[in-house]
C-alpha positions in Angstrom: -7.6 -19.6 0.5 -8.4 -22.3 3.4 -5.7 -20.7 6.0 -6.0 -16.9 7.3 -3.0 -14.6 7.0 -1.3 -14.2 10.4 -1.4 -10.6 11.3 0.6 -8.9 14.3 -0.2 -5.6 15.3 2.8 -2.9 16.8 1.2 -0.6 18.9 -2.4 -1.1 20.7 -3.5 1.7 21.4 -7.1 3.2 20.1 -5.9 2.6 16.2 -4.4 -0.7 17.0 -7.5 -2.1 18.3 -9.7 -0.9 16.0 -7.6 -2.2 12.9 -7.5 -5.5 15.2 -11.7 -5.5 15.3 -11.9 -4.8 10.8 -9.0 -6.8 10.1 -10.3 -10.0 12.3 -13.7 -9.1 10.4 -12.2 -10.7 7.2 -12.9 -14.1 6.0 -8.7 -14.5 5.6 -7.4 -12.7 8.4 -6.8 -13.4 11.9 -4.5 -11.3 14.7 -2.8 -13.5 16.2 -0.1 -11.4 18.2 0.5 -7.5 19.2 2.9 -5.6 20.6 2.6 -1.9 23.0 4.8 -0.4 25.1 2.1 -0.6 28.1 3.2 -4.7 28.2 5.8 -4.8 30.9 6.8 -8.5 29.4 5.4 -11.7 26.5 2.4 -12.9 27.6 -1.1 -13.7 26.4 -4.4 -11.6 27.1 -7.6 -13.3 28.3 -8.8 -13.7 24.9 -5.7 -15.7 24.0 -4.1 -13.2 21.7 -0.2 -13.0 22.6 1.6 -9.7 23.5 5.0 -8.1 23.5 6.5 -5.4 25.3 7.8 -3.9 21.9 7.9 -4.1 17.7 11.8 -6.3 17.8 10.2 -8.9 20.2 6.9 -9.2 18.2 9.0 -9.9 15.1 11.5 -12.1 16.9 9.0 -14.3 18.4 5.7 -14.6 15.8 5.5 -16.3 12.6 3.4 -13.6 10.7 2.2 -12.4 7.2 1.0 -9.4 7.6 2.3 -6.5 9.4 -0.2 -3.8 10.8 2.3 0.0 12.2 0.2 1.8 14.5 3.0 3.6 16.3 4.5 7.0 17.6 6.0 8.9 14.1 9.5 8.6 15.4 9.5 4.7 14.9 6.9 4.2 12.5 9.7 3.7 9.4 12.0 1.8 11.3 9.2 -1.1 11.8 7.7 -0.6 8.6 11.7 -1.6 7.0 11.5 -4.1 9.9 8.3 -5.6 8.5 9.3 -5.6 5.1 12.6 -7.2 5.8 10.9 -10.0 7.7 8.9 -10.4 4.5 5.9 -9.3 5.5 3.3 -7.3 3.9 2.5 -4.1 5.9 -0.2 -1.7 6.6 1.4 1.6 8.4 -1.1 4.6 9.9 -0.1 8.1 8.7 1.9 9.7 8.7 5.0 7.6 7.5 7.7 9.1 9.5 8.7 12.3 11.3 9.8 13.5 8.2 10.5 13.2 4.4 13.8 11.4 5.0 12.1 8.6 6.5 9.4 7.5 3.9 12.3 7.8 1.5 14.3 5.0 3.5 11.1 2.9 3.7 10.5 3.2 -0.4 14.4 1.8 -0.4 13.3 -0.6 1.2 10.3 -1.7 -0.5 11.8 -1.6 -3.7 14.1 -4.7 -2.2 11.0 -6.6 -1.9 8.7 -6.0 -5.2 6.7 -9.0 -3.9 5.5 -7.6 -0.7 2.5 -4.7 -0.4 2.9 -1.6 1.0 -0.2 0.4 2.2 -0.6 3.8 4.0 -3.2 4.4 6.2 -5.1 7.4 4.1 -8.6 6.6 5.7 -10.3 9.9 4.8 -10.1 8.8 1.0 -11.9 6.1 2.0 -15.0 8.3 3.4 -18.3 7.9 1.0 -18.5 11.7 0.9 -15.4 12.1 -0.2 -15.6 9.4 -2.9 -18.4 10.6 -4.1 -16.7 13.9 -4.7 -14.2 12.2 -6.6 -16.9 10.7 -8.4 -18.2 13.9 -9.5 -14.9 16.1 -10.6 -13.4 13.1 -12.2 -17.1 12.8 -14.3 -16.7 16.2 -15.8 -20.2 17.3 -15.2 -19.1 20.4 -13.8 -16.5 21.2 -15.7 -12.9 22.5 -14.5 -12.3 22.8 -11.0 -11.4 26.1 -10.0 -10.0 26.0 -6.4 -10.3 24.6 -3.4 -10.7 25.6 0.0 -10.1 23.1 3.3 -10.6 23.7 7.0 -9.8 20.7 9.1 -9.4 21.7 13.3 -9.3 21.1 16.7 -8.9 22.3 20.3 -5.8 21.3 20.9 -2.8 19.3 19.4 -3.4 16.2 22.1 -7.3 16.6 22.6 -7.5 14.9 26.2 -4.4 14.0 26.8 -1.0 15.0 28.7 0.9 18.5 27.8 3.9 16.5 27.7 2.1 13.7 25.0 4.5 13.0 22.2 2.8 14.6 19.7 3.9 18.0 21.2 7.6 16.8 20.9 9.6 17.1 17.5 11.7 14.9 18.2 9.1 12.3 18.4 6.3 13.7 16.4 8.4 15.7 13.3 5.4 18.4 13.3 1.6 18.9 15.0 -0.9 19.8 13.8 -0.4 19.8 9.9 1.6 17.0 10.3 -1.0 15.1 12.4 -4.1 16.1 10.9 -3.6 18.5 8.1 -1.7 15.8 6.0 -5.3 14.0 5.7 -7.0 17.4 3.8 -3.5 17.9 2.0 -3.9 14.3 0.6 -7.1 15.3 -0.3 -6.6 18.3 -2.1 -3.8 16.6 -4.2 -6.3 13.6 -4.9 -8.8 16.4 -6.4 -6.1 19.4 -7.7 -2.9 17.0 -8.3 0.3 18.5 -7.5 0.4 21.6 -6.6 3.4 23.9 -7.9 3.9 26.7 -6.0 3.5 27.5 -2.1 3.1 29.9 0.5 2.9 29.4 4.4 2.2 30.9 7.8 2.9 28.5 10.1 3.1 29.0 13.9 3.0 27.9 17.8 1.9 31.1 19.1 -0.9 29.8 21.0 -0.3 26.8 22.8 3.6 27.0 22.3 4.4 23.5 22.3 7.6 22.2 19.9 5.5 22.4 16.9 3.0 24.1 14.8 -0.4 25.1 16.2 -1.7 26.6 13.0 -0.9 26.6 9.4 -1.9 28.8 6.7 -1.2 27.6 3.4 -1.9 29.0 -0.3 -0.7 26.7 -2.9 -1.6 26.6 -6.8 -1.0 24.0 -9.2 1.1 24.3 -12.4 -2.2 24.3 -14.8 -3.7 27.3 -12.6 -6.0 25.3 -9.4 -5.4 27.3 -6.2 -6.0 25.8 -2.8 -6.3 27.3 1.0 -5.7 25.2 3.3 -6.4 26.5 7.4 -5.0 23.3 9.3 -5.6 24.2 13.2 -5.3 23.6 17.0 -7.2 26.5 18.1 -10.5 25.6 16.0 -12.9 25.6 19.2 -15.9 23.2 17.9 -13.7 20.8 15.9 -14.1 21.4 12.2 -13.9 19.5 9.1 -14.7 20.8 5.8 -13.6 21.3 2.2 -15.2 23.3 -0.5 -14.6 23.1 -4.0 -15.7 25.7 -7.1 -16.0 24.2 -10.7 -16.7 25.9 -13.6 -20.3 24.6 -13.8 -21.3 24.5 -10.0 -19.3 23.5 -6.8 -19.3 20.5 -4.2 -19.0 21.3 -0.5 -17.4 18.6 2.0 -19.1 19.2 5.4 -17.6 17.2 8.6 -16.9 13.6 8.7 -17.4 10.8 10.8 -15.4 9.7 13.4 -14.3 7.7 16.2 -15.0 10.6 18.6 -18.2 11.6 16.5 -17.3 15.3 17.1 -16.7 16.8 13.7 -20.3 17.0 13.3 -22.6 15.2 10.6 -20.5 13.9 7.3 -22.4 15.7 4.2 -21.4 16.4 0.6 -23.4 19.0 -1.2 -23.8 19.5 -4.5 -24.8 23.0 -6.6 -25.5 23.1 -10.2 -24.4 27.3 -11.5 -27.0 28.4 -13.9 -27.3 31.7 -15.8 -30.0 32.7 -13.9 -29.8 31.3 -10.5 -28.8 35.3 -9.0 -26.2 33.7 -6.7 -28.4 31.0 -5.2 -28.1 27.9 -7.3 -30.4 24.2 -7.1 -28.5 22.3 -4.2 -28.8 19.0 -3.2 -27.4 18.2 0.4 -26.8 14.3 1.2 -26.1 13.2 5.0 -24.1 9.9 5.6 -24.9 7.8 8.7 -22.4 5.3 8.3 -18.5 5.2 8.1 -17.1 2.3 5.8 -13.8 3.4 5.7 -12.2 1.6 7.9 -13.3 -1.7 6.8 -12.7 -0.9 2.8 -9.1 0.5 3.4 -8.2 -3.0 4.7 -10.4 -4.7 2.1 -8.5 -2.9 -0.3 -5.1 -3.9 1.5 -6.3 -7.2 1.4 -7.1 -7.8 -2.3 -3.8 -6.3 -3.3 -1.9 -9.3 -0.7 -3.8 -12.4 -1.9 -4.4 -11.1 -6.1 -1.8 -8.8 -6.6 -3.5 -5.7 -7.3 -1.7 -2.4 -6.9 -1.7 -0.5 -4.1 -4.3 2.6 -4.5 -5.2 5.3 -2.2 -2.5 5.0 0.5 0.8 3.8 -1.9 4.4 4.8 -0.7 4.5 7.6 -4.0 1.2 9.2 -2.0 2.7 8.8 1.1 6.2 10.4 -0.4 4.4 13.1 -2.1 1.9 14.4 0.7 4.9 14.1 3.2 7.2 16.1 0.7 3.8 18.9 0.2 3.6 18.9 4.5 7.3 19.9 4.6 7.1 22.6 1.5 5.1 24.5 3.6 7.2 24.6 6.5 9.6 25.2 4.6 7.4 28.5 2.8 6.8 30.3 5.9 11.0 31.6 6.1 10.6 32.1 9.9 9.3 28.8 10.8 12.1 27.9 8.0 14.6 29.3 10.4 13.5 27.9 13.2 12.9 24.3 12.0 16.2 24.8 9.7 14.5 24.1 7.3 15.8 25.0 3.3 12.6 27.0 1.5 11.3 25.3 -1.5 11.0 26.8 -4.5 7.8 29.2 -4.6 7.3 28.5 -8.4 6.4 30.9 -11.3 
């Protein structure tokens, strides 16, 4: 391919710009235009990339290919169907919508356009701890797993930001903190467990009392007998990422991850082999990762599926549906935050 796919970008914020840096990185893609609601009018920035006040003008006005969604939850579907129906490919940031309702209009959508790729933004599949992980249940070495357990936390819904910031607003958000940055460990625990069967919740706002969920306790087991627990949290002091795992033969413990803000500590996987005499304190193997390739692989990946046609892994529309539909279960599990939300309970299972 001699030309580079023309990419746009709506919303330029921190993601936006970031996707801007990895996706101009590659040999057959170049941003050419971006849109942000901090761009009073059309214009062009000093480095000659063009902007637009919003998503409708950037699709009015540029000739594009591919489509990158980097905005606020309450729009992110709408633009997605916009991109699609301009007949571009897209790449949208979790999560997909407020809600489940909208990632099931964008799937209508997408299934109008077989020809065009779909990606969700999934990074934290994309972290080498956690594929290595993978790597290692999926090998059978250590036999069946057992159960998980995932804490993933912060100090607040908005970190430094305004109490009035829109992820404190339903309306605009659809949840917080589960919804924000649960749904990553969720996706994670269904990538290592599968589907998971039956549920049950505690979900509340008790502490900082915004218009969504500061904390959610979940307990959910899948049909063939995994259990997971799941603490996803706004009042986690020193910000907290970490995901342990029990197998039959030993067990494999995710231990923070790298991130733009560096602040959820070193990203480690370690690894114990179960023995019949190891009294409790089994051979373990700790590995530290310096480096965070995510970024850049997620859009390779995106990329390879747009110019040879592979499928869509780690971040297709069915993930996206099926984490969305696991976030909403649990509010739906905990039958006050069922009430309040109006939310119908799932079924609980056997």
């Amino acid at each position: 391919m001699s030309e580079k796919l023309r990419v746009g970008i709506a919303g330029y914020g921190v993601v936006g710009k970031l996707r801007r840096q990895v996706a101009d990185e590659h040999p057959h893609m170049r941003t050419v235009a971006v849109c942000d609601r901090l761009f009073d009018s059309m214009g062009t920035l000093p480095d000659g990339l063009r902007h637009y006040p919003c998503a409708e003008s950037l699709l009015a006005h540029e000739e594009l290919d591919i489509l990158f969604v980097c905005l606020t939850n309450d729009v992110a579907a709408q633009v997605t169907i916009a991109g699609l129906e301009k007949g571009l490919h897209v790449f949208c940031e979790k999560p997909p919508g407020r809600d489940v309702s909208d990632i099931r209009q964008v799937i209508e959508a997408e299934r109008r356009y077989p020809h065009l790729k779909l990606k969700y933004g999934f990074n934290h599949r994309y972290h080498d701890s956690v594929r290595e992980a993978l790597t290692l249940v999926r090998s059978g070495e250590f036999g069946r797993l057992i159960n998980l357990r995932g804490v993933y936390g912060k100090s607040k819904i908005i970190d430094y930001r305004s109490p009035t910031h829109w992820r404190t607003k339903r309306a605009v958000a659809g949840g917080g903190i589960l919804l924000d940055q649960g749904i990553h460990m969720l996706d994670l625990m269904r990538s290592f467990a599968g589907e998971f069967t039956e549920i049950h919740s505690i979900v509340s706002n008790d502490h900082w009392h915004h218009d969504v969920e500061d904390n959610a306790y979940a307990l959910m087991r899948t049909a063939d007998g995994i259990v997971a627990m799941l603490h996803s949290t706004a009042t986690e002091w020193r910000h907290r990422f970490r995901l342990e795992m029990s197998l039959e033969k030993g067990s494999i413990v995710l231990g923070g991850i790298l991130t733009g803000s560096k602040s959820y500590g070193a990203e480690t996987i370690t690894v114990a082999w179960k023995t019949e005499d190891d009294a409790g304190d089994p051979m373990e193997r700790t590995t530290r990762y310096n480096s965070d390739p995510s970024w850049r692989d997620e859009i390779w990946d995106f990329m390879d599926a747009v110019m040879n046609g592979a499928s869509i892994t780690n971040g297709s529309s069915a993930d996206a549906l099926a984490t969305m539909e696991l976030v909403y279960r649990i509010y739906g599990a905990d039958p006050s935050w069922a009430a309040k939300w109006d939310l119908a309970q799932p079924d609980m299972g056997a």
